[in-house]
N, C-alpha and C positions, 0 to 999 in steps of 0.2 A: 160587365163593362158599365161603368157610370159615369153618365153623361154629364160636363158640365154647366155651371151657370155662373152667373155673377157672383161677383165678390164684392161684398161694400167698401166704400171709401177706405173703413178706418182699416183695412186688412181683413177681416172674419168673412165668414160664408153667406152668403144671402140666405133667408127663409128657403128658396127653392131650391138650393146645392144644399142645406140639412137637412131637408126631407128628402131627398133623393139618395144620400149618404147615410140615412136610418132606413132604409127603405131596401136600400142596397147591405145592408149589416142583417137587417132580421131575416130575408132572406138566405143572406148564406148559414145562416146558423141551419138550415136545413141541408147542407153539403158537408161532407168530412173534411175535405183541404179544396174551400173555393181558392180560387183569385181573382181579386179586384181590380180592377183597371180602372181606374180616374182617369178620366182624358178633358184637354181644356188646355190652350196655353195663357198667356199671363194677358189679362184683359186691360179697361183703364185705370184699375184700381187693384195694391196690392201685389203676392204673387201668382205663378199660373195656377190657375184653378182645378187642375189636376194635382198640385201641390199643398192648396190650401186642402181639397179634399183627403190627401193621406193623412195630413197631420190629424184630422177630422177622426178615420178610421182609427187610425193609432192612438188617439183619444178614447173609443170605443172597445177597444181593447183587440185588434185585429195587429198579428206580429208583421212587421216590415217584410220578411219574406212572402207573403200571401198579397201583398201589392207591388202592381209592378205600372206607376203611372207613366202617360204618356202625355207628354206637354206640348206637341206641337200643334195638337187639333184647335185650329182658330174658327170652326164651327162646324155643325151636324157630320156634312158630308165627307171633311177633313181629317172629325175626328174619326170614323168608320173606316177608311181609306187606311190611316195609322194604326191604326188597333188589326185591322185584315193582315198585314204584312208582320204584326207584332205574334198573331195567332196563328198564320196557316197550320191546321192540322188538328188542331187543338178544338173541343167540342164537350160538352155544350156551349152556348154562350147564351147569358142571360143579360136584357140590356135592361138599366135601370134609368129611369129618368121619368120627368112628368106626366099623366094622363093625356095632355093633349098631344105630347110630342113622342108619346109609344108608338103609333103605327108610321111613323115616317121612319124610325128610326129602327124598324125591322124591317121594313123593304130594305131600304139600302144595306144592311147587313146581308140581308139575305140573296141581294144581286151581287154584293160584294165575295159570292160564296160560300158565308158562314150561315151554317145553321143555324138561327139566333133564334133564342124564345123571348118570351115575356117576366120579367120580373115584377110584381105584383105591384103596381106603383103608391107612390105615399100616397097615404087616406086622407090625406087636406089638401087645398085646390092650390092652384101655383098660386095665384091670385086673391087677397080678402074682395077686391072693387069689381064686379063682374062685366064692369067696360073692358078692364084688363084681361078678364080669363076671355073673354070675349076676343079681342084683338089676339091672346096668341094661339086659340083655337084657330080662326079664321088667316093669321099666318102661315098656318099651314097647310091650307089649300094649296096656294100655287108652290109651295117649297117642297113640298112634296113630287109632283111631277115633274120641277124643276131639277133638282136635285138626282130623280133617277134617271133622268135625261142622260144626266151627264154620266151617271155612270155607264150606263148602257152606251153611248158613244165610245167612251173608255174599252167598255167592252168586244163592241164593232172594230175599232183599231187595234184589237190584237192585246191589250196592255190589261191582262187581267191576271200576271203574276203579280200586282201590289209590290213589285220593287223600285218603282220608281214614283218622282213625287207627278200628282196629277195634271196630265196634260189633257189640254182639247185644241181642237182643229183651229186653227187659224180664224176661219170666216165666225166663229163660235164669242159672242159678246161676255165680258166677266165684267165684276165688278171688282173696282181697287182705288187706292189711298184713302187719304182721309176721312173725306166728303160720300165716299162709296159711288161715285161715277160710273158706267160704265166706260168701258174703254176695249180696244181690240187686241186680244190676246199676241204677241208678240209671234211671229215665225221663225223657226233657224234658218241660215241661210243651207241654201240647196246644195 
């Protein structure tokens, strides 16, 4: 499973979605028949990043059967969520993505109940400016707890067959549109 990231203006991959997709390539060359999972949907630039990552792959020389992307994940927890319902059953999983966003991104697989390992992350930092690698180190404190919050309520309420899309409790704050507001998760009626 490899995680996405931005995609530049013009269309192509960001720095951090190339090394995450070489990272995720050298790796499998240590497996007979991996498969890759790009996950990422279409960001503000370009298309979804799980799309831009196959063409990436298949530039690489990896055949279109051996990836199978998932483009709905609009971020960490989303894309986990996708990819658990895409895999029940299915083991090992190895999750590829940056040094500082590895261990968030194997809890939640791993509450998600996939077995997930470590795939050896790219050997150059997400970041050249170390205010940058700094900030998304330190965004991962709270998103991390945040994040497993949620699934683990998930989990509490019963909803741990990953077939349907992610709900939480009512009194439980999200964040949505534009502006990233929080706002109060909507109720069905009774």
């Amino acid at each position: 499973m490899i995680f996405g990231a931005a995609v530049r203006p013009d269309g192509q991959p960001s720095a951090t979605l190339r090394h995450r997709v070489s990272a995720a390539v050298e790796h499998g060359k240590t497996f007979q028949r991996p498969l890759f999972i790009p996950t990422g949907a279409k960001g503000r630039y370009g298309d979804a990043e799980a799309t831009v990552m196959t063409r990436q792959l298949m530039e690489a020389g990896i055949s279109a059967d051996a990836i199978q992307p998932e483009t709905t994940g609009t971020d960490t927890l989303s894309s986990v969520v996708a990819v658990a319902r895409m895999i029940a059953g299915r083991s090992p999983v190895y999750a590829c993505t940056s040094a500082y966003h590895l261990p968030r991104c194997l809890v939640l697989l791993r509450l998600a109940g996939i077995p997930a390992r470590a795939c050896p992350p790219p050997p150059v930092p997400a970041a050249t400016r170390w205010t940058k690698r700094w900030f998304w180190r330190l965004r991962e404190v709270p998103a991390l707890p945040y994040d497993a919050a949620l699934i683990l309520l998930r989990r509490a309420a019963g909803q741990t067959s990953w077939n349907t899309s992610l709900k939480m409790p009512c009194s439980t704050r999200v964040i949505s549109g534009a502006r990233r507001r929080p706002t109060r998760a909507r109720c069905p009626a009774s």
